[in-house]
C-alpha atoms as one frame of an Amber mdcrd trajectory, in Angstrom:
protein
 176.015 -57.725  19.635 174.714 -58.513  23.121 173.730 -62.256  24.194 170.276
 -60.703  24.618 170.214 -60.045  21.092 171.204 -62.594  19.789 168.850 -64.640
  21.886 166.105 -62.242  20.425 167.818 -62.849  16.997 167.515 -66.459  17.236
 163.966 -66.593  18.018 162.695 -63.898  15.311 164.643 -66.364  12.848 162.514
 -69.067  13.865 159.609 -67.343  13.370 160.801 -67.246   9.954 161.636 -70.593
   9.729 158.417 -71.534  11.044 156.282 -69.779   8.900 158.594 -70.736   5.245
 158.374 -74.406   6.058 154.587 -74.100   6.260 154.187 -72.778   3.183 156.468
 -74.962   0.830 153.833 -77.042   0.183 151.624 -73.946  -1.073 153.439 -72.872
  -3.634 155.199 -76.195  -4.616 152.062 -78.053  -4.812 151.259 -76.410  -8.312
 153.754 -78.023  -9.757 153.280 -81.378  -8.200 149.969 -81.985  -8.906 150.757
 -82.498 -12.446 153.544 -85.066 -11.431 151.294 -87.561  -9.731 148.482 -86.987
 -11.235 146.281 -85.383  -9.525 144.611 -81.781  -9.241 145.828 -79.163  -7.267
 143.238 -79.269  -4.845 143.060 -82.573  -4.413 146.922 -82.929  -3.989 146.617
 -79.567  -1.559 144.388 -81.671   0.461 146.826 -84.043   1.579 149.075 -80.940
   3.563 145.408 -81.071   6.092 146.743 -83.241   9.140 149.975 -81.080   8.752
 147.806 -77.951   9.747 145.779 -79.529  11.891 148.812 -80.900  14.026 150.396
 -77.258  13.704 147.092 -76.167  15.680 146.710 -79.590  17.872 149.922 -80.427
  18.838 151.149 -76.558  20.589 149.154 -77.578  24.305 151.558 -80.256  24.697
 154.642 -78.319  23.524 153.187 -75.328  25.603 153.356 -77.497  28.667 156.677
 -78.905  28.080 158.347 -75.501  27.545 156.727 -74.347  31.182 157.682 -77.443
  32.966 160.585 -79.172  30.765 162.808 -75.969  29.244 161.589 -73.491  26.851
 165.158 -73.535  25.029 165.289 -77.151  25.122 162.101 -77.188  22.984 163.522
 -74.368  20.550 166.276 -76.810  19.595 163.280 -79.819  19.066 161.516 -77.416
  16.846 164.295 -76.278  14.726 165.791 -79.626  14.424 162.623 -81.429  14.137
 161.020 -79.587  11.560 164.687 -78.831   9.187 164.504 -82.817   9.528 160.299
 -83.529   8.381 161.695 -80.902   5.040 164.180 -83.111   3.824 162.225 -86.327
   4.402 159.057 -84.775   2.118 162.142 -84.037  -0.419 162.850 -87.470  -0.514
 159.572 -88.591  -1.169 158.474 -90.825  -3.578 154.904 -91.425  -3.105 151.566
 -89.008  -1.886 151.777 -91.126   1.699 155.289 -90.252   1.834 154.253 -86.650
   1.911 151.277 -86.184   3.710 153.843 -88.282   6.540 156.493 -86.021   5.767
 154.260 -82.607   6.096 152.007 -84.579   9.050 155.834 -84.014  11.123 156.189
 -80.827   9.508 153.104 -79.311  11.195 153.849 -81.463  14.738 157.229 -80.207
  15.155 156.078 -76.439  13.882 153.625 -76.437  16.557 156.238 -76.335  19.231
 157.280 -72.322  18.105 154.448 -69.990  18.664 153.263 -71.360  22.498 157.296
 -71.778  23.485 159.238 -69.308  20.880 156.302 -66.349  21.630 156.557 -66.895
  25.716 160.323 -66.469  25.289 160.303 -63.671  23.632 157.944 -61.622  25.600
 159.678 -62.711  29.129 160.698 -59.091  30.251 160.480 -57.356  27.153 160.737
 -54.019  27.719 158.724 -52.403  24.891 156.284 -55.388  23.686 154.815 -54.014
  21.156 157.795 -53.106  19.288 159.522 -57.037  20.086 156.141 -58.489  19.123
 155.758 -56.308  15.841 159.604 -56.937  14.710 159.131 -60.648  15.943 155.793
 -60.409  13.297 157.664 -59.082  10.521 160.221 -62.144  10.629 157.072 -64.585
  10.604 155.747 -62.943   7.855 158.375 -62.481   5.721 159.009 -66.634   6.068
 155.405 -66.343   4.295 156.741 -63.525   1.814 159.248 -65.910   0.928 157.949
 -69.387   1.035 156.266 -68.252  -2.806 159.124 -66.832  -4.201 162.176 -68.857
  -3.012 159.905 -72.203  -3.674 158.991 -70.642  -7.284 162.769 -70.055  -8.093
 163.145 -73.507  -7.057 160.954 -75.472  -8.949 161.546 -73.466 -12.090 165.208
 -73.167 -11.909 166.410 -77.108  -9.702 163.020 -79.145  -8.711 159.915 -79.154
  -6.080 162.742 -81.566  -3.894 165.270 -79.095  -3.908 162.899 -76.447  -2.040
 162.449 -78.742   0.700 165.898 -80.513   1.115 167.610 -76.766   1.018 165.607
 -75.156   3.762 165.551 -78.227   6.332 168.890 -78.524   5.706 169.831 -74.430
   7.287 166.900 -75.103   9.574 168.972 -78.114  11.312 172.147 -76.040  11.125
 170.429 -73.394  13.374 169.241 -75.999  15.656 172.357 -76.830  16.725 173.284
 -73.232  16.787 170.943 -72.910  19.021 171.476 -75.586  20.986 175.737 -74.430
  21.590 174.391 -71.247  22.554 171.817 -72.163  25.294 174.449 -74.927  26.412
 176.774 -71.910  26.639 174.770 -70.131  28.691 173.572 -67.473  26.954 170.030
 -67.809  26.580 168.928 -66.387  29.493 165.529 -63.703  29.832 166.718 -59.885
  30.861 166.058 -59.350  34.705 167.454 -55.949  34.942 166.153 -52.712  35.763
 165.218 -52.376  31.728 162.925 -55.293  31.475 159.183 -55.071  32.116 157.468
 -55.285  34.957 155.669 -58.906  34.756 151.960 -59.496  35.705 152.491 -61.395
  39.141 148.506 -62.641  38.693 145.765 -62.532  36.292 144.811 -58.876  35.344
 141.438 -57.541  36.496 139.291 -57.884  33.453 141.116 -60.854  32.417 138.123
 -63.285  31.474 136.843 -60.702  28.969 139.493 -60.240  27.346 140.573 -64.275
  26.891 136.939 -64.706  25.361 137.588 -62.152  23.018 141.122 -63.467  22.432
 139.692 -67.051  21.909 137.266 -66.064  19.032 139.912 -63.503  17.306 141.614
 -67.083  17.327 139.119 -69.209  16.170 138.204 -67.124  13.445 141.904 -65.343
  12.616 143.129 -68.595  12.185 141.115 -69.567   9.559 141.324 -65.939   7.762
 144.995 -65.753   8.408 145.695 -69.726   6.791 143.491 -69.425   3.812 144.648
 -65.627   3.013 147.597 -66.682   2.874 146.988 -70.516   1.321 145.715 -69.490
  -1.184 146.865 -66.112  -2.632 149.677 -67.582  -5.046 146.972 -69.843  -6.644
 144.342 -66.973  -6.784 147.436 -64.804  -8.391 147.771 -67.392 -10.976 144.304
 -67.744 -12.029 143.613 -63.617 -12.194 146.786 -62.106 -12.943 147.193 -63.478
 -16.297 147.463 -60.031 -18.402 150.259 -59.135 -15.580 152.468 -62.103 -15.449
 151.590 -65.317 -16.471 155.014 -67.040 -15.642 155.153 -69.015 -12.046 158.083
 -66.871 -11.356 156.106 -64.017 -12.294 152.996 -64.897  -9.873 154.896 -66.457
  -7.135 156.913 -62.611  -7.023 153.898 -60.800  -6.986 152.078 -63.286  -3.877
 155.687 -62.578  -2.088 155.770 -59.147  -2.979 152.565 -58.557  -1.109 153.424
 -60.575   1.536 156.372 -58.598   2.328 155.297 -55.336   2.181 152.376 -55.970
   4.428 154.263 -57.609   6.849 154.937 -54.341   7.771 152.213 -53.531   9.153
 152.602 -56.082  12.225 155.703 -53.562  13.230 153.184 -50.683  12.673 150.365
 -51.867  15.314 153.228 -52.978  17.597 153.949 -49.675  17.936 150.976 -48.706
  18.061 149.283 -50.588  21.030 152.437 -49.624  22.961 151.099 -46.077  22.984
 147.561 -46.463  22.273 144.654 -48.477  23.565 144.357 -51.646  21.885 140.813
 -51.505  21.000 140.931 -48.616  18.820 144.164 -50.547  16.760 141.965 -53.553
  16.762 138.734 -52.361  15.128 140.678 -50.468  13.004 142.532 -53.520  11.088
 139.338 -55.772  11.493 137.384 -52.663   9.196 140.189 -53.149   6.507 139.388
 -56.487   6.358 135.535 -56.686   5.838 135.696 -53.980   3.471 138.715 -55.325
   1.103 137.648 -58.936   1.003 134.402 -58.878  -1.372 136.661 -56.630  -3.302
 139.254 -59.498  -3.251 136.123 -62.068  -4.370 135.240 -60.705  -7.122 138.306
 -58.262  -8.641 141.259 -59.478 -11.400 144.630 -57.882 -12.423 145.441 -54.220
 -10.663 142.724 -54.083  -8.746 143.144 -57.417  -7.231 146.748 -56.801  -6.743
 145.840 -53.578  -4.883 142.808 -55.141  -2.887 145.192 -58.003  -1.801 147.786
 -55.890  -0.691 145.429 -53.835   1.750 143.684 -56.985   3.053 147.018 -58.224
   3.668 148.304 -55.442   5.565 145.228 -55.686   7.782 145.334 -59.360   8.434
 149.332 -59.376   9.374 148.348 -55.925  11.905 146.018 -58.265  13.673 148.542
 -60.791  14.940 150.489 -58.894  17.302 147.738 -57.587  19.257 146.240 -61.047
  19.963 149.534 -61.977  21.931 150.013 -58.610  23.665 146.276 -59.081  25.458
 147.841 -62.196  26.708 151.168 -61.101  27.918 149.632 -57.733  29.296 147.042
 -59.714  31.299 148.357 -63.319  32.307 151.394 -64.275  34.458 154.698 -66.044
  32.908 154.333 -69.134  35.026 151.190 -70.059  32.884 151.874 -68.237  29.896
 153.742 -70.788  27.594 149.790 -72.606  28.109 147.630 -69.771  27.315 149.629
 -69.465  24.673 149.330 -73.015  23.506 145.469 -73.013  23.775 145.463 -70.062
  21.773 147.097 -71.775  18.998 145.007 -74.879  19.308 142.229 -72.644  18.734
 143.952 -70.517  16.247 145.845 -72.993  14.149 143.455 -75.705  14.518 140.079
 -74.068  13.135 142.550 -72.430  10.906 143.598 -76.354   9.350 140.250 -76.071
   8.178 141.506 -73.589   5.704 143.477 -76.314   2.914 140.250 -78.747   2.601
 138.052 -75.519   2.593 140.387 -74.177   0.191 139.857 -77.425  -1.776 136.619
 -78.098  -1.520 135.659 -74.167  -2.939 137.971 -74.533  -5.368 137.324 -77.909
  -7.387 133.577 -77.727  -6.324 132.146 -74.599  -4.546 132.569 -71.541  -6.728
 135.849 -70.590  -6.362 138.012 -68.368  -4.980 134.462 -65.618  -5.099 132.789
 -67.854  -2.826 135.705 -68.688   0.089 136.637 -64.621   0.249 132.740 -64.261
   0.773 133.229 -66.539   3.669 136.351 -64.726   5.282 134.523 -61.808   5.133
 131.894 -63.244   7.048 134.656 -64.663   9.146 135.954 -60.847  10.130 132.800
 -59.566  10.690 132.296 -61.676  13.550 135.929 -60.745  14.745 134.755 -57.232
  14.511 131.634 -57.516  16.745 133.742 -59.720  19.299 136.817 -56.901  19.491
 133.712 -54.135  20.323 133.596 -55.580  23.713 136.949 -55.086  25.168 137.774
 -53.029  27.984 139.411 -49.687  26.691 142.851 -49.339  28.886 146.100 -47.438
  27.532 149.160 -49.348  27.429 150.843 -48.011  31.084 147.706 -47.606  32.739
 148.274 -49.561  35.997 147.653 -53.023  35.736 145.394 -54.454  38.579 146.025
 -58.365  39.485 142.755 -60.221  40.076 141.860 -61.688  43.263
């Protein structure tokens, strides 16, 4: 295997990583609210500064990828965050943990503005990097309910923190041997693409739509996937009504749609992105009321195509950018795009908590997300229509 690879290897993993140790809480939360005490959404409520650090804290890891080193930062985030999952394992009281996930979300901040801008520096088919890159992120999500589940039910709630910090410090310094080695280096040759040496004409358009698939997405794309294995648990009872059982099925259809991020890769490198765009936005507003108010099968199914459509979304977000903004400044778009994303989208846990315990349930917050991709839709009619290897025209 080449050192390009594994380079490309390394960074898909900690997309996986990234995305597991965000959702440990999710899952193992069910079980730990009955340990101290308190309700699941209540308890839930405590992982909010985590995700609202995940969103906040990527502009300053953004800028110290562009101007510090990008692979300097991957070993900080790997480290970091394997480190804030054992130390939430050892906890022994609800401040311990809300510290303990609080680090979590500030040292998972660092992937998506630095891991994302490394991975699309020369790429030479972008879709297909950013789609395989997607499926890695998503099956971290996949997992998080059904490794966690095993956990709990077979060792303890500790146990499914303590084991994956543990392998996510071990790859840290992985990483770190192999960028001190000199092998973490960006393709130059005649096979990479061409980068933007400029903005791209058209480039202010396409960043406001980009900014309010963010602002919205983020919020769809954290409670979707907050809250499925608790909305599994309450409505698939004549299915499964084991956490094993429920936790298997949320994974299952996390999994499968994951997918679908590889899918629209490919597709936006052949097509025009618009078409790809309003196309998985559609899914969306029509599965979610079917999501509010459905149980058993039909749930299952309805979940499963909502899914798919909210995982296609992702890569296309992060192809405008690359297409249409220049790597010097890239590592920073991409950090304000994840402030925007990932912080409206910490809004997700105390929304999740508040419509839960109080606001009519689980009917009431997919009502809301589908509200919440119907203004998605009406911003993605407004982008230019170009075909991936049109030529790209730098602004002056």
């Amino acid at each position: 295997m080449s050192t390009e690879r594994i380079r490309v290897l390394f960074l898909n993993v900690g997309h996986f990583v990234d995305h597991f140790c965000m959702l440990i809480f999710a899952t193992a939360v069910i079980t730990m609210a009955s340990e101290f005490g308190m309700s699941y959404g209540s308890l839930l409520a405590v992982a909010t500064p985590s995700f609202v650090l995940f969103g906040a804290a990527a502009l300053g890891a953004g800028w110290l990828g562009d101007r510090w080193s990008r692979n300097g930062m991957m070993v900080v985030f790997f480290c970091g965050i394997g480190t804030a999952a054992v130390l939430v394992g050892m906890a022994n009281s609800v401040w311990q943990i809300g510290i303990g996930l609080a680090l979590m979300g500030l040292f998972a901040a660092i992937y998506h503005p630095v891991g994302i801008a490394m991975l699309v520096q020369g790429a030479p088919k972008l879709g297909l990097r950013l789609g395989v890159n997607g499926i890695f992120g998503n099956m971290g999500v996949a997992a998080a309910p059904l490794v966690v589940g095993a956990f709990v039910a077979m060792l303890s709630w500790r146990m499914a923190f303590v084991v994956p910090g543990m392998m996510a410090i071990t790859l840290g310094l992985a990483f770190w041997w192999f960028w001190k080695a000199g092998y973490s280096v960006a393709p130059t040759g005649p096979k990479a693409r061409k980068e933007p040496v400029d903005f791209t004409i058209g480039w202010q358009r396409v960043l406001a739509v980009v900014a309010v698939m963010t602002l919205v997405g983020g919020l769809v794309f954290n409670s979707t996937t907050v809250s499925l294995p608790k909305l599994f648990d309450e409505r698939l009872a004549g299915i499964t009504d084991t956490m094993i059982g429920f936790t298997a099925m949320a994974s299952i259809v996390y999994a499968a749609a994951s997918f679908a991020q590889l899918a629209s890769g490919m597709a936006i490198d052949r097509f025009a992105v618009k078409p790809v765009l309003l196309t998985t936005v559609t899914l969306q507003v029509l599965m979610m009321p079917i999501v509010a108010t459905s149980e058993g099968w039909p749930l299952f199914a309805a979940c499963f195509v909502m899914m798919l459509a909210v995982f296609g979304q992702i890569p296309i977000t992060d192809a405008l950018i690359t297409r249409y903004t220049p790597d010097a400044v890239r590592g920073r778009v991409f950090s304000i795009k994840y402030i925007l994303n990932l912080g409206v989208g910490s809004l997700a846990v105390p929304s999740i908590w508040y419509m839960h315990d109080h606001g009519g349930g689980f009917e009431s917050l997919f009502f809301v997300l589908t509200a919440c991709a119907a203004v998605v839709f009406t911003a993605a009619t407004i982008l230019p229509y170009r075909r991936h290897g049109a030529e790209a025209v730098p602004a002056e």
